[in-house]
N, C-alpha and C positions, 0 to 999 in steps of 0.2 A: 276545775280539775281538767287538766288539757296535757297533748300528748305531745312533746317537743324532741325535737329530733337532732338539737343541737348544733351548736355554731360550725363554723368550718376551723376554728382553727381551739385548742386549749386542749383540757381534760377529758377523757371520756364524761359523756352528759347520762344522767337518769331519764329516763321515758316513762314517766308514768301514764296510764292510755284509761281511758273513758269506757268503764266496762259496761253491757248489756245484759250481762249476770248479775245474781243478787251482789248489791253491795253498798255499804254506808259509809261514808267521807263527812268527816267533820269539817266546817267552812264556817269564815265570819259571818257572823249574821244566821247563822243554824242551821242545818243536816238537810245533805242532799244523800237520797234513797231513792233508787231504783226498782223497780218490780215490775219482773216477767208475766206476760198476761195471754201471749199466744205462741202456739209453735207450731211451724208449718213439716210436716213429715212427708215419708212416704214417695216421695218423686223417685222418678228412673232414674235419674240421677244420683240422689242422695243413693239409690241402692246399689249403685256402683262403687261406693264408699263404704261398702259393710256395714250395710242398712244405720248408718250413723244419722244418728236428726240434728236439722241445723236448723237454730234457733232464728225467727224470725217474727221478732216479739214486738208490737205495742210497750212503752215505757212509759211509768208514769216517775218524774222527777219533781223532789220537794226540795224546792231551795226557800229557806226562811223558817220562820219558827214561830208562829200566831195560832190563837183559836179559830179566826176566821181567814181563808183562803182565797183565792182567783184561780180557778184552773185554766187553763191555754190551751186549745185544741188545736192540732196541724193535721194535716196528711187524709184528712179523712176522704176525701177524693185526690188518687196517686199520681193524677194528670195535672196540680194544683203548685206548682214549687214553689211559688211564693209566699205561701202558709205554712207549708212544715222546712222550707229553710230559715224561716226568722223564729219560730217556736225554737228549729235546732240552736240559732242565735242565744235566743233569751235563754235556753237550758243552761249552756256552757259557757255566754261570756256574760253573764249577768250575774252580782252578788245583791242579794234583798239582806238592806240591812233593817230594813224593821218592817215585819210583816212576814207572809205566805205566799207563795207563789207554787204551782203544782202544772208541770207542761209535760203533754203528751204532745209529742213531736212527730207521730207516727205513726199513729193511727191507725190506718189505713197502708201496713207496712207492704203488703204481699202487691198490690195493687200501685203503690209507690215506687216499687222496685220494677215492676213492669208497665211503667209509664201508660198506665190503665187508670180512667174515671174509677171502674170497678170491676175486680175479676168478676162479681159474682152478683152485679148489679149496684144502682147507688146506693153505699153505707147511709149515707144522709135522708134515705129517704125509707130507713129499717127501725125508725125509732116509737114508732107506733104501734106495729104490730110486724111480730115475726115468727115464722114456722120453725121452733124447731130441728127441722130437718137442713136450715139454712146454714150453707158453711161458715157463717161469719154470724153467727147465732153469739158464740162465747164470747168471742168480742164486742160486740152492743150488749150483751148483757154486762158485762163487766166494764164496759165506759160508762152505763147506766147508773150501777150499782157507786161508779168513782163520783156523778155528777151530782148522787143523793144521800153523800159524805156530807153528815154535820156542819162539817169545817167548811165546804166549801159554800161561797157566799155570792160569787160572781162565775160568769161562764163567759169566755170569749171563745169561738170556733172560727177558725182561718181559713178563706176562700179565695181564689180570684176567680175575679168576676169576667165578663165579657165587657169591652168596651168602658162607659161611662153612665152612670146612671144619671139619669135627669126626669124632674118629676113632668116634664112637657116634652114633645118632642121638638127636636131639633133638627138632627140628622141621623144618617143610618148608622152612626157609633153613638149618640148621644141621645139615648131616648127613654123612658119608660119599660122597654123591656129589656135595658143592659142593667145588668148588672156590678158594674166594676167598681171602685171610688166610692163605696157607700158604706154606710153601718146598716145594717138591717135589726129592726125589732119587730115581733111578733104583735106587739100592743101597746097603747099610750103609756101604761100604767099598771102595776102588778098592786097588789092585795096596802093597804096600809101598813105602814113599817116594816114592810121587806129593804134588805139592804140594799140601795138604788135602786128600789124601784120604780124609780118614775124615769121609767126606761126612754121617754121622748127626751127628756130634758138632759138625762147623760148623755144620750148621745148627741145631741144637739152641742152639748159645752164640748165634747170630743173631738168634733168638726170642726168646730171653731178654733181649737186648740191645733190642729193639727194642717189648716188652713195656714196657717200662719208659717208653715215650712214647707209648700206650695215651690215645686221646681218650674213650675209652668201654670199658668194658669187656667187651664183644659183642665188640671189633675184637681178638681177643687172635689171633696168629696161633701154626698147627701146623707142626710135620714132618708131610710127606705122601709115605711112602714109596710108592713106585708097584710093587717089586719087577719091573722092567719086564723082567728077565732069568727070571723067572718064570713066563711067559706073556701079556703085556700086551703084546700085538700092535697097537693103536694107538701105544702109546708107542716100541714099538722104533722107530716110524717118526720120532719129535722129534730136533728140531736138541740138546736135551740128551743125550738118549740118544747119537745120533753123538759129541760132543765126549765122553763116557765111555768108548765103543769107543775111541777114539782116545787112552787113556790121561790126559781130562783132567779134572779137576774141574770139575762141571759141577750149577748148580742150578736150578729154576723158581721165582721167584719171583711170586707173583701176591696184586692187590692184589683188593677185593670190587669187584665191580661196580652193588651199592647204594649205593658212595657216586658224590657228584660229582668232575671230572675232579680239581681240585684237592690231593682230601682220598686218590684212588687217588696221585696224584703223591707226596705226602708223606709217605705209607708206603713206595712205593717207593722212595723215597730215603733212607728210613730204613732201608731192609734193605739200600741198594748200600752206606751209607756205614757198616754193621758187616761187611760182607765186605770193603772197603776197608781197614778199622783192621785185621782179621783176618789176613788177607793183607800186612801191613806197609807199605800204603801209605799216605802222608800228604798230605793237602788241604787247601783250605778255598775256602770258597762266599762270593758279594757277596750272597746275601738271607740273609734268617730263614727254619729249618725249620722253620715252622708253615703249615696249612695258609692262612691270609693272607697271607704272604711267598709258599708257593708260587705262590698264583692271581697275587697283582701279578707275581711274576716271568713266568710264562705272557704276562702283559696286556701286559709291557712291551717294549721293544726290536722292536717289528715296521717294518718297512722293505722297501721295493724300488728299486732301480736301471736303469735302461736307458742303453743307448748310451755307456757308456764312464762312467758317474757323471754322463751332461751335465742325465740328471733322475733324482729322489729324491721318492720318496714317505715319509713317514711313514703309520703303516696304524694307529695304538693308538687312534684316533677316526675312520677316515675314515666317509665317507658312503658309502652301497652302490651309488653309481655315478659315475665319472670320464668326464666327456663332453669326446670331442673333443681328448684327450689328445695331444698330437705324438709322432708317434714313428717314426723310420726303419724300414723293412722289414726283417726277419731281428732286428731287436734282440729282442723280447719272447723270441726262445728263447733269448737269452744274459744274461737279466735276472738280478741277483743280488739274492738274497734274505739276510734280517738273521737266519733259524732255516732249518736242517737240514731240518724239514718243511714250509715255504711252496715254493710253487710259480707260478708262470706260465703257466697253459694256454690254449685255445682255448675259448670255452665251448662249451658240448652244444647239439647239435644247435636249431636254432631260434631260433640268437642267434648265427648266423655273421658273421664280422668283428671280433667280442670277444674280450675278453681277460679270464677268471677269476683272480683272485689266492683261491691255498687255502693256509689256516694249518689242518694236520690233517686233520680231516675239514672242516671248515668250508670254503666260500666267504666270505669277506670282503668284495669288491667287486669290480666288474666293473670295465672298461675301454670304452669305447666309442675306437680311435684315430684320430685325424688322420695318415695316411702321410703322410708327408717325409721329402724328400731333405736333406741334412744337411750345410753348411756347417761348417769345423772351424777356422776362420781367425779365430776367438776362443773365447778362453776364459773370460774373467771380463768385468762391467763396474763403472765406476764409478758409486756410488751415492753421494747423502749421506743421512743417516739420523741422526735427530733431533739434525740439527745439526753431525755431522762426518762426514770423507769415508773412504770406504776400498773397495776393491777387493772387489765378491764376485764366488768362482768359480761357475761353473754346478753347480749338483747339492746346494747347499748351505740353510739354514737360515736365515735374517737375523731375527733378535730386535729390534721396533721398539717402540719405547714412544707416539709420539705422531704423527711421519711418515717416506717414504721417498720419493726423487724419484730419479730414475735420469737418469744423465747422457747428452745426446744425443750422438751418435758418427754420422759420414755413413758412407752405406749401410746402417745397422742402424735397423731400428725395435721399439718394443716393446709387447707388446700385454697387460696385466696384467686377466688375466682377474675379470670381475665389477665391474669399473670399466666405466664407459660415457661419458667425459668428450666423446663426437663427435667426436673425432679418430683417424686411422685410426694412426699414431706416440704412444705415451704419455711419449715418454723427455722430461724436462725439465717433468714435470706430478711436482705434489708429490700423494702417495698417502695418507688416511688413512682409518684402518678403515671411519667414517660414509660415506666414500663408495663402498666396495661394497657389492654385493649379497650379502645370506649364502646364499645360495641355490648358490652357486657356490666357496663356499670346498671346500677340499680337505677339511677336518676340519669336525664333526656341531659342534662348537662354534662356528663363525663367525668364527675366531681366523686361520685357514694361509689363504692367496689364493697360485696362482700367476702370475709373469712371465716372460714367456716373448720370447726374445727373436729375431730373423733378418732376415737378409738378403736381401733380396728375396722368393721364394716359399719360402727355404731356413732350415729352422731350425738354430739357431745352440748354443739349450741355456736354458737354465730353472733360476730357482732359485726359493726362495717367502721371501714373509715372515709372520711370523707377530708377530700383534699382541698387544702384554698389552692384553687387555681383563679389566679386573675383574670377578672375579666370573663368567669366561665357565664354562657349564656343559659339562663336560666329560663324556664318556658314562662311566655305573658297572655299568652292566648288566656279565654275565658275555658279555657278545656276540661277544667273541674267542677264546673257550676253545675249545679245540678240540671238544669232545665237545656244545657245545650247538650246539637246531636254530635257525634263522638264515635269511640270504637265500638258502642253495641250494634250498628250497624252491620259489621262484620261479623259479630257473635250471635246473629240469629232475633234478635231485636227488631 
């Protein structure tokens, strides 16, 4: 289920977008479900927004259809990109055609979002024992409560690690106390006829599986036995260790933290998708496992929604600021996002009134809004567009090749942002690229313009079109990756 923003040139396109709210999608190979598990309230910010609460939730997604499951854990340390951007991978661009598969990609959302280990200390090390009074109490109870689900029968939890793990030392990246390039198990061996449990020997065939797509041969990964029932009192406290006590197979995988987010992704994915084959489950993915396929996939599919679909952003080029955006009150905290870890916040302090859109750790673009009240007594309008006529709804994509002229309709007027034609009504003015401003397009390429359309003082809904311009340069930088630094520097970050 993925959020497309449409070609440059045909029909208006559908966008359907990756909701964070309850919702069920039927998909080959069985139902992917959503469920909200935390919500962060209460900020000076948020109360600048009439006290509206903006959802900033842990997701658990079930793609596949088995009695017995694999859950995936990302994010659970928010300093970590490499484990909840391939868990966001495997949510969205994976189909399980025979089996379960159950990914929490985000875990550790509030902490994710502020390129924080832990706002409120390590989640990873809350699994043993926790007061109560702890603000990340509901959330370990409720990853607990998911990892001593019946169904589930394996536990992978996504790390990167420092450096290289090596059971001798070598040098000061390559030693016994890095952690990176490893599986980690808690112990040789779990109870008789637990499902893998003979936790040395999967991960042993894991490594060796995944050796075998070796970019380098420094990136060779180990068994990292921790013997945590030994006396390794850090680790009795991991969310692995728990899912062990609990009877389940359970490993850490972690990718080095010297490489970039990409190239931790595509390791990562390479050791879910030999515990996958392992465990008897069957897949397959819409990119290449290479690290290039992984970063385009990262790059691609980013999108937001407000007010019911009546506006849509594409995010894979925007500009680092939306001026003047319309938008009904309470919407931004019911906005849906196109990945598991974007988000919709309030920005930090000294930029009250705004709106942060965060992909990971990143900030992406800010929001400056236009509040409006929100007229709902149309939904599409008629345009003609290079020559023939057809109906776009609001929230949508229109691909134009040469013009676009929007039909006039009484009591709506329309105002196509970066056009300036002196008229306060645009509907029944033919629109072509030369005559906006790029200064104002939605995307860094000068290509998306939005139209926006309403009723009096009341806005109505908004669609964009997006121009083939030849040759239009499109941004290649890594600027949407989660793990690179970016405009939150400037937003208080």
């Amino acid at each position: 289920m993925k959020a497309h923003a449409g070609n440059s040139s045909g029909p208006a396109q559908a966008v359907p977008v990756f909701s964070r709210q309850f919702a069920r999608v039927t998909r080959a190979g069985g139902v992917l479900t959503l469920f909200v598990c935390l919500w962060l309230t209460g900020s000076a910010s948020a109360r600048a927004f009439d006290s509206a609460v903006f959802p900033l939730d842990f997701t658990t997604i079930r793609l596949g259809n088995a009695s017995r499951a694999v859950l995936v854990v990302g994010g659970i340390q928010g300093d970590e990109p490499g484990g909840f951007s391939a868990a966001t991978l495997l949510a969205t661009r994976y189909e399980i055609e025979s089996g379960a598969v159950w990914v929490v990609p985000n875990l550790n959302f509030p902490s994710i979002i502020r390129r924080s280990r832990g706002l409120h200390g390590d989640m990873n090390r809350k699994f043993a024992r926790l007061d109560e009074t702890d603000p990340e109490f509901p959330t370990v109870r409720r990853i607990q409560e998911l990892i001593r689900c019946q169904e589930v029968a394996l536990v992978l939890n996504l790390h990167d690690g420092s450096g290289y793990y090596r059971s001798k030392y070598e040098n000061y990246l390559c030693n016994p106390a890095r952690w990176g390039q490893s599986v980690i198990i808690d112990q040789e061996t779990l109870e008789p006829g637990v499902f893998m449990g003979a936790l040395a020997r999967e991960a042993a065939q894991v490594t060796k599986e995944v050796n075998r797509a070796l970019l380098k041969p420094r990136h060779v990964l180990h068994v990292h036995n921790t013997n945590t029932a030994a006396g390794d009192k850090e680790m009795e406290k991991s969310l692995s260790y728990y899912a062990v006590r609990h009877g389940k197979a359970a490993f850490g995988l972690e990718a080095s933290k010297e490489f970039p987010v990409e190239l931790r992704a595509y390791y990562h994915l390479n050791m879910i998708e030999a515990f996958l084959r392992q465990a008897g489950v069957r897949f397959k993915r819409d990119f290449a496992l290479t690290p290039e396929g992984v970063r385009a996939a990262l790059r691609d599919n980013l999108g937001v929604s407000f007010a019911e679909n009546r506006i849509f952003l594409p995010l894979e080029d925007v500009r680092p600021a939306i001026n003047y955006l319309p938008l009904p009150k309470g919407s931004p905290a019911k906005a849906v996002t196109s990945k598991p870890i974007m988000a919709v916040l309030p920005c930090p302090q000294g930029r009250d009134g705004e709106l942060c859109i965060h992909y990971g750790n990143r900030t992406i673009t800010l929001i400056k809004p236009d509040w409006r009240e929100v007229d709902q007594s149309l939904d599409a309008v008629r345009v003609t567009v290079d020559g023939r006529e057809e109906d776009v709804p609001f929230g949508r994509v229109l691909g134009v090749e040469e013009s676009v002229r929007i039909h006039p309709r009484e009591d709506f007027r329309v105002n196509a942002i970066g056009y300036d034609g002196g008229r306060r009504d645009e509907s029944g003015t033919t629109l072509r690229l030369k005559d906006f401003m790029p200064r104002f397009s939605v995307d860094r390429g000068g290509t998306l313009y939005r139209v926006e359309v309403y009723k009096k003082q009341r806005f109505s809904g908004m669609f964009l079109v997006r121009f083939n311009k030849k040759n239009a340069r499109m941004a290649t930088s890594g600027a949407v990756l989660p793990d690179r630094p970016g405009p939150e520097s400037s937003l208080g970050f």
